[in-house]
C-alpha positions as CSV (number, residue, x, y, z in Angstrom):
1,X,37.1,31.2,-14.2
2,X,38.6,28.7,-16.6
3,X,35.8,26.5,-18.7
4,X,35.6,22.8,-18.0
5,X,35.5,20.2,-20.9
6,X,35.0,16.7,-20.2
7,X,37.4,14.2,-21.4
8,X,34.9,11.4,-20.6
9,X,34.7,8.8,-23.4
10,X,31.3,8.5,-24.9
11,X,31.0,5.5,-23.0
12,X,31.3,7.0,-19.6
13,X,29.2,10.0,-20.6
14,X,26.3,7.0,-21.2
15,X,27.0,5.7,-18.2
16,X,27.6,8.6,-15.9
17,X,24.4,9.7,-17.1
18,X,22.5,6.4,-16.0
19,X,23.9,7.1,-12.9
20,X,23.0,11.0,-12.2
21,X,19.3,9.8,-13.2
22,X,19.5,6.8,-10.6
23,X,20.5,9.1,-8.0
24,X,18.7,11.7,-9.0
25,X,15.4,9.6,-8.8
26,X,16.1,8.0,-5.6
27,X,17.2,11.4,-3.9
28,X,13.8,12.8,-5.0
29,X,11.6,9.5,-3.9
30,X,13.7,9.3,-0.3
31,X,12.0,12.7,0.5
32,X,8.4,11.1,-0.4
33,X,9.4,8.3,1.6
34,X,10.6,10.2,4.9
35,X,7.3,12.1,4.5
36,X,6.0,8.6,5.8
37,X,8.6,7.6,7.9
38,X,10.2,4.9,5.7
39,X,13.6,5.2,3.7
40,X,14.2,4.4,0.3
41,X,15.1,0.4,1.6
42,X,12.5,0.0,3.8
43,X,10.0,1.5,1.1
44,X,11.3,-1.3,-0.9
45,X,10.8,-4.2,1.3
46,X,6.5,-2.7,1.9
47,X,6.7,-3.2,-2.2
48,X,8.3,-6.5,-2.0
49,X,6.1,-7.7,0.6
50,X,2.8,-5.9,-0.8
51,X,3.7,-8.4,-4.0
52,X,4.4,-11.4,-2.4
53,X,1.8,-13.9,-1.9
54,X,-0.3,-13.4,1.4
55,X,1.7,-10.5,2.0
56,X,4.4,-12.7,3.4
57,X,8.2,-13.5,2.4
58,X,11.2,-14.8,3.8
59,X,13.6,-12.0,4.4
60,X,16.2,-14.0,2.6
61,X,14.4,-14.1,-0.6
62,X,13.3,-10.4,0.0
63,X,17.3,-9.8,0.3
64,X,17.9,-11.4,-2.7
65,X,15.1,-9.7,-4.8
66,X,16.7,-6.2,-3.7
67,X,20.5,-7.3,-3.9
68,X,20.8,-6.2,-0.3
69,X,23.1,-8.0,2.6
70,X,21.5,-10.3,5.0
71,X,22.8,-8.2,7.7
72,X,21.0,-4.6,6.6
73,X,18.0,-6.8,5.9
74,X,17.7,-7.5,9.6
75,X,18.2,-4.1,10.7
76,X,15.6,-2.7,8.4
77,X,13.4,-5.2,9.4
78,X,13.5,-4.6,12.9
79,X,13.0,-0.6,12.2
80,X,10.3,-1.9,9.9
81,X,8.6,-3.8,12.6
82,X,9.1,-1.3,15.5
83,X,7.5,1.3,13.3
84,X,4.1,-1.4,12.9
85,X,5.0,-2.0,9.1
86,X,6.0,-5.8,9.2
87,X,5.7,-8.3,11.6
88,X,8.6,-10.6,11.9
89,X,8.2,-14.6,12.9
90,X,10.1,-17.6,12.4
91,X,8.9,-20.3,10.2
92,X,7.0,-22.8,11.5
93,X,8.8,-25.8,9.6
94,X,11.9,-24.0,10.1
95,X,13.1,-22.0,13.0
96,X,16.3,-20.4,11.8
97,X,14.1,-19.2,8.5
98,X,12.6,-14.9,9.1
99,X,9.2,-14.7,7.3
100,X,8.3,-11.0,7.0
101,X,4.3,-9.8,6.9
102,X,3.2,-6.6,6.0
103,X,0.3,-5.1,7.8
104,X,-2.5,-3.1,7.5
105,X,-0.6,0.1,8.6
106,X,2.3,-0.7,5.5
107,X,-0.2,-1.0,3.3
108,X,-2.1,1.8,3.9
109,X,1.4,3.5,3.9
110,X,1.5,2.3,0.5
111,X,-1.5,3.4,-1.0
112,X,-0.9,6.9,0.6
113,X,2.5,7.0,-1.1
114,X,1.2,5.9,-4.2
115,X,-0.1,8.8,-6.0
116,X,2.5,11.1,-5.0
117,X,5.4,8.5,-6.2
118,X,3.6,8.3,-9.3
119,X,3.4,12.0,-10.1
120,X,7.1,12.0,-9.7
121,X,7.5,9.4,-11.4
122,X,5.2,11.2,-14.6
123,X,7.5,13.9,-14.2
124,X,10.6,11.8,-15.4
125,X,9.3,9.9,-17.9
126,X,6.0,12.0,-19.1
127,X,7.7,12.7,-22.5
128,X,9.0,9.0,-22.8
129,X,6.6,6.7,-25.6
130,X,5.3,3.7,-24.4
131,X,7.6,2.2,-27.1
132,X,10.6,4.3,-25.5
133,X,9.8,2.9,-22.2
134,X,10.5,-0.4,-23.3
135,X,13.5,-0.2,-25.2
136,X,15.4,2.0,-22.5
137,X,14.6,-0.5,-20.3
138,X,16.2,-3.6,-22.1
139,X,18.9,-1.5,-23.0
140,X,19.9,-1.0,-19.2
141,X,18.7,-4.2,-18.2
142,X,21.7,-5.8,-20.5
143,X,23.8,-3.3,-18.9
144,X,22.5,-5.2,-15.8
145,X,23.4,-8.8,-17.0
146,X,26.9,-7.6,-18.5
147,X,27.6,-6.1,-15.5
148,X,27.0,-9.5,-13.6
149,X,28.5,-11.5,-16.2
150,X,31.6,-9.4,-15.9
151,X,31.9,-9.6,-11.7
């Protein structure tokens, strides 16, 4: 068997990296999720939801706060709602606006995902400083914004 050596630049090793650990995390966390009957988007939307004020968003602004098309947003909403998650309505003051309200069964779902999410989550970053935490996370978070800068 011939031995492989990467002729990645140092750059693309950083990044390649970022993205094995991205995958890696959310192939790990869609299994938790399943577990409860929710994918890794629709997981996202509870959190979204769980944060927002009364419980309640418009699915246009949840779209935008998970940089997911309009279009999936409806579908997972739907799925979402079928499932007893969310309840979907229109806006009083404007009928073509979807507000999205999560209910007592997502939030429960929530809380049961909670501790499990967060041991996984330990896992990852248990060797990680506080201090380490932080600076990672500006570091990609500029890789973020140059990223959008560059588009």
């Amino acid at each position: 068997m011939k031995r492989y050596v990467s002729d990645l630049s140092t750059n693309e090793k950083v990044l390649m990296a970022i993205v094995r650990a991205a995958e890696n995390f959310k192939r790990t966390h869609t299994a938790i999720f399943r577990r409860f009957g929710l994918s890794f988007p629709q997981y996202n939307v509870l959190r979204v939801l769980d944060a927002s004020d009364d419980g309640r968003n418009k699915i246009s602004d949840i779209s935008r706060i998970m940089l997911v098309p309009g279009a999936n947003m409806t579908g997972i909403a739907k799925r979402l709602e079928r499932d007893g998650f969310l309840i979907r309505t229109s806006d009083p003051r404007d009928e073509r606006v979807t507000l999205l309200q999560i209910t007592p069964k997502g939030r429960k779902t929530l809380k049961q995902i909670r501790e499990e999410k967060d041991r996984s989550i330990e896992k990852l970053l248990g060797g990680f400083s506080r201090k380490a935490k932080t600076e990672l996370l500006d570091k990609v978070k500029q890789l973020i914004k140059k990223n959008r800068l560059s588009s």
